[in-house]
Each structure stands twice: as C-alpha cells, then as structure tokens.
Steps between C-alpha positions, in 0.01 A plus 500: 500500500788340330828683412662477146743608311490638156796524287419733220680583206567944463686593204487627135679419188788669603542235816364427868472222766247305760395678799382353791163571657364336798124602559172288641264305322134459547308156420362532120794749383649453147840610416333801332366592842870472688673708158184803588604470848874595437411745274274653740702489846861447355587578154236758341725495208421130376425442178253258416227451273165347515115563456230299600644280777276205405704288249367662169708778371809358488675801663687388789723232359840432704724252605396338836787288664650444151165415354284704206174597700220740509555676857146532570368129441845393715379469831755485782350205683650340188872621577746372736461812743814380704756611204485829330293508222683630209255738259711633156345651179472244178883403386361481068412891496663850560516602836303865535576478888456277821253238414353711176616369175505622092247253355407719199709261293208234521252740381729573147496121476136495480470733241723309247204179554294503160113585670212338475370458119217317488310281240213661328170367644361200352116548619215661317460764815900572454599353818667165579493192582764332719541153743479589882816265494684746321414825677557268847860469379606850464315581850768418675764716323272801585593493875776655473578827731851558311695505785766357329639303756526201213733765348680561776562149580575352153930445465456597128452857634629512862836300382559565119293831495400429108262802493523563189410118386276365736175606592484323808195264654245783555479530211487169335211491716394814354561363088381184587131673605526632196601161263279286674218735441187323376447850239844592464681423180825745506833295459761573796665127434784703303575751746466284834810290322689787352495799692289394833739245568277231603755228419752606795210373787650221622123381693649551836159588625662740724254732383224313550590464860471856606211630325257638772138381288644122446516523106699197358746719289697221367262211468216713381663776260861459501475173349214506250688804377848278429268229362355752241835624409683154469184372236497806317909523503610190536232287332706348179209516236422858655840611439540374161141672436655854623839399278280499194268804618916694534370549858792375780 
C-alpha cells in the first residue's frame, strides 16, 4: 500500500487551521474513503457530511487541492499522492465546522424563483402537445444534484459575496428549466435582471467546469437567459413599447 498525506481543514466560524494526517491508501479509494479513515482511527470528531457515496446527492462537496469537488467521485489515483493533499470545506458558504458548511442560504434563493405555471392545455383530452426538441432541451438542466459547487466556485459570490443580489449559477440553471419550458408561460425576465442579478455573470464558465453531471451552465442556461433579458430590456422598439405601456 501507498502512504499519503492528508491535510485537512478543522475549525469553525470562530477560527482553525490544517492538520496533518499521514495514513495508507488502498487501490480504488476516493478521498471520501481516506476523510472516513481519519475519522475512524484518528479524529472521531470530524465533521463531514455526505450520503450516498455514489455521485448523486450532492452531500460531500469540498475543496480538494484547491479545487471544488465531490469527495466521493475524486478518486486518489487521480491526485499527486507524493504532496499532501489539501481537503477544506467550500470558501462561498458559512462554515458549521471542519469540512461541514451553512448552505441553507441556497435553499431561500430557490424559494424567491416564480414556479412552474403552466399553459392551459390545448387538446380536446386536456393534455398537451409539445416538440421532443423542446422537452430534450430542458433534460439537461434536470441533472442537477445541487451540490452547489458552481456556487461555491463563482467570484460573484466567493469574491464580492453579493448574496443579497445574485442568485448564483445553480440556479440560473434552475430558472432557466423553468423559462425554457415547452408549457411554462410565467415571466421571471424581470426578476433575473433586477433582483437575481443575472447581469453581474461575467461567462467565466468557471461554473461550468466543476459541475459533477457535465451540464453546460453558461453555454446552455446562463446565456439564453442574458439573451432573453437583453431583447426584452434592451430591444429599442421593446423599450419604447414598455415607455408607452408606463412599464420601465
């Protein structure tokens, strides 16, 4: 067996610092495995969270060697095993303790996203009719785990912490499953450029990068989203339209 060391992050809000542990490693481990393992045999008073260990709750997100990661889909056959691999919580939220963090923020973010609302059905049988193209495009969107590592690693929250103006890429994802709905006909244009803050993405794709299910954040939701906002918005004849309507 291999030896490796783990430098772990222990700490609240109130302060902490990286300890050291050295421990072996098995072929097949992920860095889930190795933070169970010093829990078990040399800190039972870890913190961590996670669920299902196979990639689909979302639970265990943490920093891995600077990195936003899911600790059970980061296998250590990946890692450079001859440095110490660094594990911290998420730097965007709260810190509860250790490697747990306050995420409870993204879940009040949700709740201010106008539902579902859609049209009323236009066959005889009152159901409806829709393109497969259409319900192909929102497909994708629907992978999501909400581990909110796009929110962790996104500078308009980790750097300028606008919490209270931004809504972050998780959940552009989340209104843009919701726009691009083949049934859907609520209006969230409004809100994504006044209080969701959709004009401060800058299309990094930094988000798109670190999302565990591959969904294409920026090119796929982010984007549409800004394009809906600048015709709407921006269009000239639209604007003159809302001028006479009294609507800015």
């Amino acid at each position: 067996m291999a030896t490796a060391t783990f430098r772990v992050w222990r700490g609240d809000a109130k302060g902490g610092k990286f300890q050291d542990f050295v421990m072996e490693v098995a072929p097949g481990m992920v860095v889930l495995d190795a933070i169970h393992e010093i829990q078990s045999s040399q800190a039972n008073d870890l913190a961590v969270r996670w669920n299902c260990k196979a990639g689909k709750c979302g639970s265990c997100s943490a920093e891995i060697n600077g990195m936003p990661k899911l600790m059970c889909m980061t296998r250590l056959s990946q890692l450079p095993l001859e440095k110490p691999i660094t594990v911290e919580p998420m730097r965007s939220f709260p810190l509860v303790k250790d490697l747990v963090t306050d995420v409870s923020w993204n879940f009040r973010v949700k709740e201010q996203i106008k539902p579902f609302r859609p049209r009323k059905p236009d066959a005889p049988d009152g159901t409806w009719r829709m393109d497969q193209k259409d319900v192909d495009r929102v497909q994708e969107f629907r992978k999501c785990i909400e581990c909110f590592l796009c929110q962790d690693v996104c500078h308009v929250l980790r750097n300028h912490h606008l919490y209270d103006q931004f809504i972050g890429p998780r959940f552009f994802v989340y209104a843009a499953a919701l726009e691009m709905h083949p049934l859907d006909v609520e209006d969230r244009l409004k809100d994504l450029r006044k209080t969701q803050g959709i004009g401060f993405c800058n299309i990094t794709k930094c988000c798109t990068k670190v999302c565990p299910e591959s969904i294409h954040i920026t090119d796929n939701a982010i984007i549409p989203l800004k394009e809906r906002v600048v015709d709407q918005f921006y269009d000239p004849l639209k604007k003159l339209f809302r001028v006479f309507q009294g609507d800015k």
